[in-house]
C-alpha positions as CSV (number, residue, x, y, z in Angstrom):
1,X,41.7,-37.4,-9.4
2,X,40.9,-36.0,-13.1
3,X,38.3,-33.0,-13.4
4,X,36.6,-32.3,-17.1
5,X,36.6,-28.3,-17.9
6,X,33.8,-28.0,-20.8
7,X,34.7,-24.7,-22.1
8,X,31.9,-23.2,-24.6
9,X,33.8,-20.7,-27.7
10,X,32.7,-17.2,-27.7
11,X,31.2,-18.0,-30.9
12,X,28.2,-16.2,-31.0
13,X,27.2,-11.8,-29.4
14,X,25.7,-13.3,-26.2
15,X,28.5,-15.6,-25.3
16,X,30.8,-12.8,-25.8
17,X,28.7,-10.4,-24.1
18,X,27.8,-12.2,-21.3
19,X,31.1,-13.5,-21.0
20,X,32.4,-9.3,-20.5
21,X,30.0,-8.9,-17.8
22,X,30.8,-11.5,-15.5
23,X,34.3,-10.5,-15.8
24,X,33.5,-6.3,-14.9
25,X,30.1,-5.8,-14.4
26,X,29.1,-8.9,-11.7
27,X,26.7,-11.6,-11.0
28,X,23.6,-9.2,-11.3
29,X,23.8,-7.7,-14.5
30,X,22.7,-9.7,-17.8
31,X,23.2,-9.3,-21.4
32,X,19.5,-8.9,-23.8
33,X,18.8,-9.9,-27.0
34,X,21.7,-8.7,-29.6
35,X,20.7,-6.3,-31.9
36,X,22.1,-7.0,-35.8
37,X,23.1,-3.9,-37.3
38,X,25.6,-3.8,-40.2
39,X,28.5,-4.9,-39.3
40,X,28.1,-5.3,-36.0
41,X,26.1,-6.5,-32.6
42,X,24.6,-4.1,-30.3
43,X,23.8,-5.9,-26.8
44,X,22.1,-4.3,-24.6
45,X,23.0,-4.7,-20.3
46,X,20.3,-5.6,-17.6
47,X,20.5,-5.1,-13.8
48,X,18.1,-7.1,-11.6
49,X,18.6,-4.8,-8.4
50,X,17.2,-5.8,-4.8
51,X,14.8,-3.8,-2.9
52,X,14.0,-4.5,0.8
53,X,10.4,-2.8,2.1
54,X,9.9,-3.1,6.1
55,X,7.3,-2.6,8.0
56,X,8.7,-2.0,11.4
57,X,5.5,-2.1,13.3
58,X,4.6,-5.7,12.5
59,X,8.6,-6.9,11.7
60,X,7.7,-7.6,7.9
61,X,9.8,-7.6,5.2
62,X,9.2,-8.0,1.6
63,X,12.0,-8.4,-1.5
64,X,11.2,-7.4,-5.0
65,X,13.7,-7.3,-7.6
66,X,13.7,-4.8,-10.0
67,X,14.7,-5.3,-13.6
68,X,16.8,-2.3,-15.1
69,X,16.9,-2.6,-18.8
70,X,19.1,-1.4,-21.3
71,X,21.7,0.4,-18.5
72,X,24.9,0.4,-21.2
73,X,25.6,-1.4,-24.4
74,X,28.0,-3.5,-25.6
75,X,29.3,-3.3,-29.3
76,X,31.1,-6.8,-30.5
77,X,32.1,-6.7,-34.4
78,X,31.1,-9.4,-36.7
79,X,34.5,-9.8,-38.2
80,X,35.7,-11.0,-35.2
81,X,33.5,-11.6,-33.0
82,X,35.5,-8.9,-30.7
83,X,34.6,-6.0,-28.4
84,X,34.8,-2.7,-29.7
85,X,33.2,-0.7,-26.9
86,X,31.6,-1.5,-23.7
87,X,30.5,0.6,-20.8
88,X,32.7,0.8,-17.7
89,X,31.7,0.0,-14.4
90,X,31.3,3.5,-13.1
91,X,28.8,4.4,-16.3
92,X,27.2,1.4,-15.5
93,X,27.0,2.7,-11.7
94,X,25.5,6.3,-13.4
95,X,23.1,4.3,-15.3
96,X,21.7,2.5,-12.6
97,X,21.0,5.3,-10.2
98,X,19.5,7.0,-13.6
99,X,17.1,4.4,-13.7
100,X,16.2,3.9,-9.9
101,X,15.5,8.1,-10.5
102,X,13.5,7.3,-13.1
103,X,11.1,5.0,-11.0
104,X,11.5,7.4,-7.9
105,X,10.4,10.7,-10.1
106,X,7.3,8.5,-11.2
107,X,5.7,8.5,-7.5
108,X,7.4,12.0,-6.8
109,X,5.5,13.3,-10.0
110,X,1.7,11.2,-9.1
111,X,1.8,12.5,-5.3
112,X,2.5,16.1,-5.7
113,X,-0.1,15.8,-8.5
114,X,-2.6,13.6,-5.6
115,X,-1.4,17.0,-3.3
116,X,-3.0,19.3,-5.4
117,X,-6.5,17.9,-5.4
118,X,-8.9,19.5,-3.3
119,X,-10.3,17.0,-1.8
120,X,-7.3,15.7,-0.5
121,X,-7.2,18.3,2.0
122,X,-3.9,18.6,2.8
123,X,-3.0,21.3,5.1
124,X,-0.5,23.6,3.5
125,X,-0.1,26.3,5.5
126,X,1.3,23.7,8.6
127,X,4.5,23.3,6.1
128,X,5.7,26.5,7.9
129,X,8.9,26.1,6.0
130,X,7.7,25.5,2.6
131,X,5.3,28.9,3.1
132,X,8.6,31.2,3.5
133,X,8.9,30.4,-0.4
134,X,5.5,30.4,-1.0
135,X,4.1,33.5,1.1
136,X,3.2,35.6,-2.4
137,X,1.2,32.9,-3.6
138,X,-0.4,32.8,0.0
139,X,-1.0,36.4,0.9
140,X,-2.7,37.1,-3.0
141,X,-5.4,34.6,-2.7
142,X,-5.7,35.7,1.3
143,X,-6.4,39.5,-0.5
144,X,-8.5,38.3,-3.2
145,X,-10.9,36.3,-1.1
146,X,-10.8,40.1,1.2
147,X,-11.9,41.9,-2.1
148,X,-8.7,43.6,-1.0
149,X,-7.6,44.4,-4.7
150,X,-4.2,45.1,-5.1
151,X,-2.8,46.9,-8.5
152,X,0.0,45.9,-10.9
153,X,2.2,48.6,-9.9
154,X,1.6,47.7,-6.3
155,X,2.5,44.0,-6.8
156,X,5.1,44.6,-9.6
157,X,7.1,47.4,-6.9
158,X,7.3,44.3,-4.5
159,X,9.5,42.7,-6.5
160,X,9.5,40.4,-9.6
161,X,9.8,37.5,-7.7
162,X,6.5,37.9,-6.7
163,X,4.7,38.7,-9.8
164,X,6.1,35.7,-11.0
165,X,4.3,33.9,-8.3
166,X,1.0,36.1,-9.1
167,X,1.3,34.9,-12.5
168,X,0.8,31.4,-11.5
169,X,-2.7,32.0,-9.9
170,X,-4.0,34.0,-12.8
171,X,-2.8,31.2,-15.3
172,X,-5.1,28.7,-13.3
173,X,-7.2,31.1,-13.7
174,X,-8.3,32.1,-9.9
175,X,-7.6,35.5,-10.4
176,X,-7.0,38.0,-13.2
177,X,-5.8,41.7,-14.0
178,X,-8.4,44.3,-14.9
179,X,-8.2,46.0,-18.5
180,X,-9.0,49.6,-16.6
181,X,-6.1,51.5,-15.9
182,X,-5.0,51.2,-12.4
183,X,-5.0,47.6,-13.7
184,X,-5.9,45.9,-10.6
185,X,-5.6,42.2,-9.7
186,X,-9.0,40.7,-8.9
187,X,-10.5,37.1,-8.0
188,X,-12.2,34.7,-11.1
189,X,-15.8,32.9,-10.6
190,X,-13.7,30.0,-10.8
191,X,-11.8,31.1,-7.1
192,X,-15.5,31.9,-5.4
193,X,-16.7,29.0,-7.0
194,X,-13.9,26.9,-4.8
195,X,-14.6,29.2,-2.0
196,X,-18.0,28.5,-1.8
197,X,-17.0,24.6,-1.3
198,X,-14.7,25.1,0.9
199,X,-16.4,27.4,3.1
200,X,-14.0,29.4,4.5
201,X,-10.7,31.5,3.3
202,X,-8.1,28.7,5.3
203,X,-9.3,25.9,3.2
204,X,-9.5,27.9,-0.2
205,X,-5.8,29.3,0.2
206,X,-4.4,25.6,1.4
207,X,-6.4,23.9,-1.7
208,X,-5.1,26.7,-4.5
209,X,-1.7,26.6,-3.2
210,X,-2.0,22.6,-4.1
211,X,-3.1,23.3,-7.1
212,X,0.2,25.8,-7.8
213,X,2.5,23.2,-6.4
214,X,1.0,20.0,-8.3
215,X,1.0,22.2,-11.8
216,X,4.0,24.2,-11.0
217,X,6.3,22.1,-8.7
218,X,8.9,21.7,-11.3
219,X,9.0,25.7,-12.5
220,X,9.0,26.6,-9.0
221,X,12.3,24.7,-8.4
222,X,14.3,25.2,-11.7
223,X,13.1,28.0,-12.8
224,X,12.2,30.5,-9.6
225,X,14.2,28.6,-7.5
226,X,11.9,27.9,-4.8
227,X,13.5,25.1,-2.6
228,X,11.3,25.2,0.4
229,X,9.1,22.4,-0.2
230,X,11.7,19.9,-1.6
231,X,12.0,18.3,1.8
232,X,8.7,18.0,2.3
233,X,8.0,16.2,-1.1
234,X,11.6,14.0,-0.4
235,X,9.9,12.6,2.6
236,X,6.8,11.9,1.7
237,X,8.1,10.5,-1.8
238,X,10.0,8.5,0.4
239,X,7.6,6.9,2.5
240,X,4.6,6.5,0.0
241,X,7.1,4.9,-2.4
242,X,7.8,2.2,-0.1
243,X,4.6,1.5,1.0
244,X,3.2,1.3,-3.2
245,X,5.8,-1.5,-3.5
246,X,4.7,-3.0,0.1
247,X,1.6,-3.1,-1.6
248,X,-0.5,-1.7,1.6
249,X,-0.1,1.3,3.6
250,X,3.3,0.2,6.4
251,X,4.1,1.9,9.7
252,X,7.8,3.2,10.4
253,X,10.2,4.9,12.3
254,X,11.9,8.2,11.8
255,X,15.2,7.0,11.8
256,X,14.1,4.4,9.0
257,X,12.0,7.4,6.8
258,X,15.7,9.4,7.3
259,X,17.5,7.0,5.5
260,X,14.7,6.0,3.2
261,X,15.1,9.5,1.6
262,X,18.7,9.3,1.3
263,X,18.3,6.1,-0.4
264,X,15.2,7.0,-3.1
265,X,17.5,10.5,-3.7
266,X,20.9,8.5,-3.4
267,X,23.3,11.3,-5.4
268,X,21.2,13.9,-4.9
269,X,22.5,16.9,-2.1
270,X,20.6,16.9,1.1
271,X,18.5,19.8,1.9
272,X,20.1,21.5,5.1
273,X,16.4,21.2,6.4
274,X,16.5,17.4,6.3
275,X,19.9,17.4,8.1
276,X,19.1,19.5,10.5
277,X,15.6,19.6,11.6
278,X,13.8,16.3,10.2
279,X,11.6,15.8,13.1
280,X,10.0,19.2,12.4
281,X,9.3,18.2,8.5
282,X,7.4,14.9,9.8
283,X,5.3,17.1,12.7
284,X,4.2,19.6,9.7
285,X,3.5,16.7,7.5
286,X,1.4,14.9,9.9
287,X,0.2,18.4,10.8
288,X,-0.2,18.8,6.5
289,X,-2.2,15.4,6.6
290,X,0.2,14.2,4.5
291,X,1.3,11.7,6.7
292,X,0.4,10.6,10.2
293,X,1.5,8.9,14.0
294,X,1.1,5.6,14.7
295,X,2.1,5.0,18.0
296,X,5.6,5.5,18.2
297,X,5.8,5.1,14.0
298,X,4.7,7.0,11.3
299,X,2.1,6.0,8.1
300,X,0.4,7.6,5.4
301,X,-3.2,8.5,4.8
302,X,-5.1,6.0,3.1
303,X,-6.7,8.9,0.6
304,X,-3.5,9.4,-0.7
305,X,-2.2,5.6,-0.8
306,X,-5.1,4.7,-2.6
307,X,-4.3,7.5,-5.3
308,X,-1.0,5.9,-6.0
309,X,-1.3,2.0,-5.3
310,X,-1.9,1.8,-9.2
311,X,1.9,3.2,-10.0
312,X,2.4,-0.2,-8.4
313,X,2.0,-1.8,-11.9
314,X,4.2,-0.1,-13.6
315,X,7.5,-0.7,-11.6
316,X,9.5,-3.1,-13.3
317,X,9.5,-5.4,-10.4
318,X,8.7,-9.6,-9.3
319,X,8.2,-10.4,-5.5
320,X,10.6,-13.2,-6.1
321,X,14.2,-12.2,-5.2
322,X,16.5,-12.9,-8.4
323,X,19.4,-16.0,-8.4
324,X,21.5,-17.0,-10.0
């Protein structure tokens, strides 16, 4: 028996390209279109990555692929037609989870900013956890809304950690220090403006505390290192991320929102708090409205899905899974 082996010359950057990542980088990953510069090709490496999205309730499952663009490139010289320098595998690896961030951080970024708006409602003050970081933020607009008017030597001698928090509130412009010396710290028309919607001092507090947290999330973390509500924004992130690629709101276990967050914040360390005492962080965020029961799973709130279905066409995503 006689086989014929048609074997096609690494003339040309794809060829050559193409051929280096089938040999180290596997069936997945793709070369783009070369780039000519000087004296030499820049390719560009793709990834088309698999996502599964259950929905426990009803047993359905849904496959996107996700298109990863320009992860590494490889450098082949004219001359001859030769790598000079590709990516390994492991940079590759660091690309990819890079890129998966990248898409991740997008719904992280909408839903805290969803959070913050008012008419949301979400309950802040049942993310008992969260508050422990938060309580200066808390107690101020509690005072304020007391015309209980508490000086800038009173606050400062509390600590600096907690002016920095004060400083928040007045830069959204809910309160503000008096030019008369004691200067005190008094509440804006703009925070009995929101008062006066929300009717009472529970509300007010829960909706200016959004409003810190969707302007401020990011300072809070790096720069005051306030941790408290990173679980609580892992697991929701988690959850509503999945359901904007489901397309519609799904219905899941705890077990599977568990390792849904280790998967969207794969490299990332795990909060103790998630470790430890995840039931807890899904009572207070069904508690927080943030989330909610159904049955023996858990969904989201259709107030805030519908604030974030739109992300949906911006993931770099088909419905069709990816062959070869």
């Amino acid at each position: 028996m006689r086989f014929t082996l048609n074997v096609q010359k690494l003339d040309n950057p794809y060829r050559v390209a193409y051929n280096r990542i089938l040999k180290h980088y596997g069936a997945g990953s793709y070369p783009q279109e070369p780039r000519d510069e000087d004296d030499h090709w820049t390719v560009p490496v793709g990834v088309h990555i698999q996502s599964r999205v259950i929905d426990e309730k009803t047993e359905t499952e849904r496959v996107f692929t996700f298109n990863l663009t320009n992860i590494g490139k490889i450098i082949i010289k004219k001359s001859t037609m030769t790598i000079e320098r590709a990516p390994s595998l492991a940079s590759i690896g660091r690309s990819i989870l890079q890129k998966r961030a990248e898409i991740r951080q997008a719904v992280e970024k909408d839903l805290i900013k969803v959070l913050g708006e008012p008419e949301v409602k979400v309950k802040f003050e049942a993310l008992k956890f969260a508050q422990t970081g938060l309580q200066p933020i808390y107690r101020t607009i509690n005072r304020l809304l007391l015309q209980d008017y508490p000086t800038y030597l009173e606050l400062e001698e509390i600590g600096r950690h907690y002016l920095e928090q004060v400083a928040l509130v007045v830069n959204l412009g809910y309160a503000k220090f008096t030019e008369d010396q004691p200067s005190k710290l008094v509440s804006t028309n703009k925070l009995m403006e929101l008062y006066s919607q929300m009717r009472n001092i529970e509300e007010t507090t829960d909706a200016v505390l959004g409003l810190v947290i969707a302007n401020y999330y990011y300072e809070l973390l790096k720069d005051m290192r306030i941790a408290q509500f990173v679980p609580y924004v892992r697991a929701s992130t988690s959850y509503y991320g999945d359901a904007v690629q489901f397309g519609k709101l799904i219905s899941i276990s705890k077990r599977r929102l568990r390792d849904n967050v280790r998967e969207y914040y794969r490299g990332a360390p795990m909060p103790t708090r998630v470790r430890f005492a995840y039931p807890t962080i899904i009572r207070e965020l069904v508690d927080a409205n943030i989330l909610e029961y159904d049955g023996d799973y858990i969904t989201g709130k259709e107030t805030i899905f519908e604030r974030l279905i739109d992300l949906r066409n911006t993931f770099p995503m088909t419905e069709q899974p990816y062959g070869l």
